[in-house]
C-alpha positions in Angstrom: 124.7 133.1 6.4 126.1 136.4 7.1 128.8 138.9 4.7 132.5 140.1 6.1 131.0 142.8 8.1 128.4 141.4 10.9 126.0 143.5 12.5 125.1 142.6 16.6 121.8 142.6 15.0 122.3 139.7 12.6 124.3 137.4 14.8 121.3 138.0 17.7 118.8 136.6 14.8 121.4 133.9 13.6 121.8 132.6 17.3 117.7 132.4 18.0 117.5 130.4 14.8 119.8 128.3 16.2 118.2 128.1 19.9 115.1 126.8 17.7 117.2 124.2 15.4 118.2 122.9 18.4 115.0 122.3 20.3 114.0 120.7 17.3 116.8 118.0 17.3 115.9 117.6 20.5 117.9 119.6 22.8 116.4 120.9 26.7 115.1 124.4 25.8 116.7 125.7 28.9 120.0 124.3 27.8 119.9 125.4 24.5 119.0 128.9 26.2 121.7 129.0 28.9 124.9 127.7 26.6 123.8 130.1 23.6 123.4 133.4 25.7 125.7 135.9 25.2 126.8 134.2 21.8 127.9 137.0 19.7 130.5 137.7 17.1 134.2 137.0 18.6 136.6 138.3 15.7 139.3 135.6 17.4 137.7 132.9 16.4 137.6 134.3 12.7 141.4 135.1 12.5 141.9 131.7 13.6 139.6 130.4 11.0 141.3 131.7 8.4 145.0 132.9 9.1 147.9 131.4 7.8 150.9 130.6 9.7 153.1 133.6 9.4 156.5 130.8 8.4 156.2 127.5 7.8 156.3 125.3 10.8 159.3 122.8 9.9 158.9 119.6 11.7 162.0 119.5 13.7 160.2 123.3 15.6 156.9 120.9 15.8 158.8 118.2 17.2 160.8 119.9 19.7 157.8 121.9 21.7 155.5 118.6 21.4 158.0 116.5 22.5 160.5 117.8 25.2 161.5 116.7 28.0 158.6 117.8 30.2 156.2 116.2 28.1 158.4 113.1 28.6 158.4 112.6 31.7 155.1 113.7 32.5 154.0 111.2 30.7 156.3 108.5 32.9 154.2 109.6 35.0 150.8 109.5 34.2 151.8 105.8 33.0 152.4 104.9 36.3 149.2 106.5 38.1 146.9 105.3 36.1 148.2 102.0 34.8 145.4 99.9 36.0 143.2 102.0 33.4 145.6 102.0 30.7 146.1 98.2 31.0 142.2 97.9 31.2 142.1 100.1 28.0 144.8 98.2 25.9 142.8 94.8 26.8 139.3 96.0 25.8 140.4 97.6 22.5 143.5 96.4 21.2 145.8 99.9 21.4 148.7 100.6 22.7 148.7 102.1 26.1 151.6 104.4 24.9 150.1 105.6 22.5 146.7 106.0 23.7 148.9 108.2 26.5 150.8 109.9 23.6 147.8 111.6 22.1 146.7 112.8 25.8 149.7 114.5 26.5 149.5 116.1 23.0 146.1 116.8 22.8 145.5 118.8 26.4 149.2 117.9 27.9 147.4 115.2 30.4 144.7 117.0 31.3 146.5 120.2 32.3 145.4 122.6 29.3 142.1 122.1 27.9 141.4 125.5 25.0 141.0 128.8 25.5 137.4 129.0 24.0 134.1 128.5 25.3 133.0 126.0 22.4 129.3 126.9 22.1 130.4 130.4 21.6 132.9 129.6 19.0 130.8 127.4 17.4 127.7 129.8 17.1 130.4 132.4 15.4 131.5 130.2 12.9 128.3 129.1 12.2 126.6 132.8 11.9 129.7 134.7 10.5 132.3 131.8 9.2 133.5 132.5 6.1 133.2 128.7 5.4 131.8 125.5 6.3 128.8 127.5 8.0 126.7 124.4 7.9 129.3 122.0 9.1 129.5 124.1 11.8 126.0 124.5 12.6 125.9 120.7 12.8 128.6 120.5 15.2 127.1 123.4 17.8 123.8 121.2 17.5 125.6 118.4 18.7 127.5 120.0 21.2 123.9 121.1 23.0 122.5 117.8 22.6 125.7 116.3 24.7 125.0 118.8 27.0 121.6 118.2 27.1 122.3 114.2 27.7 123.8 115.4 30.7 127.6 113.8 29.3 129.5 117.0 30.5 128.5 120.0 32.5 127.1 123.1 30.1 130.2 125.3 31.9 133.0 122.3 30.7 132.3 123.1 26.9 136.2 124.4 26.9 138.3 123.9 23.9 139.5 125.1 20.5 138.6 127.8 18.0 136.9 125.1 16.2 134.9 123.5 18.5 136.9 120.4 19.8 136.7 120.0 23.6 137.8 117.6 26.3 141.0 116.0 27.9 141.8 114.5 24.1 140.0 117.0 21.8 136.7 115.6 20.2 134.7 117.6 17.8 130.8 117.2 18.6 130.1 114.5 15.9 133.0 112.1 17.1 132.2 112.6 20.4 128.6 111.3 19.5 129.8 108.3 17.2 133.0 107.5 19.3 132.7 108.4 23.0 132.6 105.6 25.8 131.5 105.6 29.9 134.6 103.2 30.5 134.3 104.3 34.4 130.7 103.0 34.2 128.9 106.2 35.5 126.7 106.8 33.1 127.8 109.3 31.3 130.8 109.7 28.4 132.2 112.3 30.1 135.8 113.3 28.2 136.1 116.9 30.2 136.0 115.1 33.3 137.2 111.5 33.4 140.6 110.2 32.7 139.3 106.8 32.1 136.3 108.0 29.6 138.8 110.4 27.8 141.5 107.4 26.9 139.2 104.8 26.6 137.3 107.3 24.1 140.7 107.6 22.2 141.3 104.0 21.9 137.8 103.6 20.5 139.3 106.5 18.0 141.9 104.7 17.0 140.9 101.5 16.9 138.3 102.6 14.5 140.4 104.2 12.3 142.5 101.0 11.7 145.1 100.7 14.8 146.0 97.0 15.4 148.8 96.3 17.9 149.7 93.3 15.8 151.8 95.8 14.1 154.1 98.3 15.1 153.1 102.0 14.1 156.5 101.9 11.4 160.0 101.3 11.3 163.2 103.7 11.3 165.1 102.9 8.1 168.0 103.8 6.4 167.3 104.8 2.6 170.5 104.2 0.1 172.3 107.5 -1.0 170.2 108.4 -4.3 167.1 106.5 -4.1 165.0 107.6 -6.1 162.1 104.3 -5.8 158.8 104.9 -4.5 158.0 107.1 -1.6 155.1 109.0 0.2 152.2 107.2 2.3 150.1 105.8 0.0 152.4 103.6 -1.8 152.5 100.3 0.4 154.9 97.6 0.0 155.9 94.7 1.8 159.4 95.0 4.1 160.7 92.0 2.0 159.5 94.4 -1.1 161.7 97.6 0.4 164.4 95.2 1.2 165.2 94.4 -2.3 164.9 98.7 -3.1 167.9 98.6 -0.7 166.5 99.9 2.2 167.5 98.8 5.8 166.6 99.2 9.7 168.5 102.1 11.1 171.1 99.9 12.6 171.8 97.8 9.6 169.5 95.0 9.8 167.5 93.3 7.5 164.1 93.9 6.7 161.4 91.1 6.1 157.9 89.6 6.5 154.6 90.8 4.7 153.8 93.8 6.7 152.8 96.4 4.4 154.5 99.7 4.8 155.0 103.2 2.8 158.2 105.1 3.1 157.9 108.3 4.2 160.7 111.3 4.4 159.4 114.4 6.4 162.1 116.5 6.8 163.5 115.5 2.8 166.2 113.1 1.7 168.6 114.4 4.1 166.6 114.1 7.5 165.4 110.3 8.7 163.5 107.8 6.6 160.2 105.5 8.5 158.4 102.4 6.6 154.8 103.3 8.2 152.6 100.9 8.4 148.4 101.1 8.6 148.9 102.2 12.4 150.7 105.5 11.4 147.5 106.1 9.2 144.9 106.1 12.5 147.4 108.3 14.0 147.6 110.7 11.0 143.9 110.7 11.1 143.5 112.3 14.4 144.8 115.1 13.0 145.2 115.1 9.5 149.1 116.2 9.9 152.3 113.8 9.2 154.1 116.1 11.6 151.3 115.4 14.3 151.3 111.5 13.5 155.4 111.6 14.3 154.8 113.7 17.2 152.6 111.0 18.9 154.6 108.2 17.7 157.7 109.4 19.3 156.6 110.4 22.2 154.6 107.3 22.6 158.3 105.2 22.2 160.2 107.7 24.5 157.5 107.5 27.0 157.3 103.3 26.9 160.8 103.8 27.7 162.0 103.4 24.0 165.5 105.7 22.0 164.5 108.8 19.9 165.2 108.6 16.0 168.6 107.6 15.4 168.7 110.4 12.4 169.2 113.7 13.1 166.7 116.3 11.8 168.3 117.7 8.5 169.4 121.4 10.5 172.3 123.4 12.4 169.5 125.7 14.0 167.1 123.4 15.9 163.8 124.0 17.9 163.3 125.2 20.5 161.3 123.2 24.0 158.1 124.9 25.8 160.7 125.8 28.8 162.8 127.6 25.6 160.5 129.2 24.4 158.7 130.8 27.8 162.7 131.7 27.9 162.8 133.4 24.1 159.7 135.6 25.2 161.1 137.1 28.6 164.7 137.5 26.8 163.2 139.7 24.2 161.0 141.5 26.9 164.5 141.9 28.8 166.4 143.0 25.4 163.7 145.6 24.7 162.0 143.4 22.1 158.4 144.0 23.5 156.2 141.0 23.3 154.3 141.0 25.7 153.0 138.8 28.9 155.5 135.7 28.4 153.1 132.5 28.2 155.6 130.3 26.2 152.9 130.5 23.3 154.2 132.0 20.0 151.5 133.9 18.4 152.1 137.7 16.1 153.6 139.2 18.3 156.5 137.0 19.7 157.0 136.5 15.8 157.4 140.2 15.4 160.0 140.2 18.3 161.6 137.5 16.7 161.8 139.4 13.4 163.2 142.9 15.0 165.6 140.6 16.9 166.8 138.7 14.0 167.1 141.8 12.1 169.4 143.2 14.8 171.4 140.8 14.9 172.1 140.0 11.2 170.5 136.7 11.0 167.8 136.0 8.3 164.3 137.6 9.1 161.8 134.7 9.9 159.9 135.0 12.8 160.9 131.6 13.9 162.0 130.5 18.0 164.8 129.1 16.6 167.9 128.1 18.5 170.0 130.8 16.7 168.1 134.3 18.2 168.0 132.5 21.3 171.3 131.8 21.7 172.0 135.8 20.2 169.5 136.7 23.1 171.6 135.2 25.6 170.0 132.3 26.3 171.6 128.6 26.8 
């Protein structure tokens, strides 16, 4: 809709246009009024759109800050203080509370964090001045007024991600509209404000995407020295089927039955080996990322009480935890390695800390919050 450079004039026109679309679709005028004024062009939401990670995120960094400690127990926790609605969930729709648990403490870290964008707002940039998807994201913004307009959530709740996804799991509009539930029977599917909509909501996610708690999400295995047999997510076989390739559980024993599961490696031959089964796929689909689906499958098992993988991550300079890496940023501050207000979030310019810190002290030049510069930093 609109070139690279945007004129205050052009995303003013864009943004009545989209006042009007709405109010055709059905949206209160007034809403549509009140959650669009002030819409102009915010030049965060474009980086976000379309930077690229400075360093590859390995999955043993992904793992480490998505699944510490904190996260752990917190999620004890919240499996204790709201039990009767997690047992109330699992009943109605056939997903493990754990996991239904998991993806809240990923998604919003229980509640606590929620995005740092007002999602209207966002949405109205991408969809005036986005370099792609415009009309996706036109559809979306429609459907986040017409939420609003039901009455669901509060026109000031709208808080989320550069993209548009919002509430205590992280809907976009059009799931929210095809896959939201009032499980605490108010009335409304309200996911910004009710625990029990917000899981219930997920379990309806995941249950549509092909959960079934008949089956476990996958197994840890042990792959033979050498394999070189089938491998990667879409290639299904039966555990009888990967027994005869040679593979095993972790601890030895033998695998059987007619569950269907793929082998997947996602640290490489030299980190840990999972048979997934069609349960690993609805998690993958939440958010499209392997290194997402193991995130919420581990924590799901540590949480439940359950061991972490037996196989070590395939590196000597590990990840670092949120607590870590709050630490990393106020040892570079003290170090004179300027980065800032320390938030524990790594964005350009804790990387560029990194980097100068890294450089100092002889190490390879990445940018990563790795073990090694913390340890150089002083840290322990």
């Amino acid at each position: 809709m609109m070139g690279t450079t945007v004129s205050a004039h052009a995303i003013e026109s864009c943004v009545a246009s989209l006042k009007k679309q709405a109010v055709s679709a059905g949206v209160k005028p007034e809403i549509a009024e009140r959650m669009l004024s002030g819409a102009n062009y915010d030049e965060k939401v474009i980086r976000f759109s379309t930077s690229q990670p400075e360093y590859k995120t390995e999955i043993w960094d992904y793992m480490a800050f998505l699944v510490d400690a904190k996260r752990i127990d917190d999620g004890k926790k919240n499996l204790k203080k709201h039990s009767k609605t997690l047992s109330a969930i699992e009943k109605r729709y056939g997903v493990n509370r754990h996991v239904v648990l998991a993806v809240w403490g990923i998604e919003s870290d229980y509640g606590q964090f929620r995005g740092d964008f007002y999602t209207p707002h966002a949405l109205a940039t991408l969809a005036c001045a986005g370099k792609r998807r415009q009309k996706y994201f036109r559809g979306e913004l429609i459907k986040t007024l017409q939420i609003a307009s039901r009455g669901d959530v509060p026109i000031n709740d709208f808080r989320g991600s550069w993209a548009g996804a919002f509430g205590q799991t992280q809907f976009m509009p059009s799931t929210y509209n095809s896959l939201a539930v009032d499980f605490d029977g108010d009335g409304r599917k309200d996911l910004v404000n009710s625990v029990p909509d917000a899981l219930a909501s997920t379990a309806n996610f995941l249950k549509n995407a092909g959960w079934r708690d008949s089956r476990p999400w996958g197994i840890e295995v042990k792959v033979p020295s050498g394999y070189s047999g089938p491998s990667g997510r879409k290639k299904n076989a039966s555990l009888a089927t990967w027994n005869k390739r040679g593979l095993t559980r972790i601890d030895g024993g033998k695998l059987s039955g007619k569950l269907e599961a793929a082998l997947i490696r996602p640290a490489g031959a030299k980190g840990p080996g999972f048979l997934v089964t069609r349960n690993f796929r609805a998690l993958r689909s939440y958010n499209a990322s392997t290194s997402y689906g193991m995130a919420i499958a581990l924590l799901s098992e540590l949480v439940a009480g359950g061991d972490p993988f037996k196989t070590p991550w395939p590196t000597n300079n590990p990840g670092l935890s949120r607590a870590q890496r709050l630490d990393l940023q106020k040892l570079l501050n003290k170090n004179g390695f300027n980065v800032g207000e320390a938030d524990g979030k790594v964005g350009p310019a804790t990387r560029a800390g990194i980097r100068k810190a890294e450089a100092k002290y002889g190490m390879p030049v990445t940018g990563r919050p790795s073990w090694n510069v913390y340890y150089a930093l002083g840290g322990r």
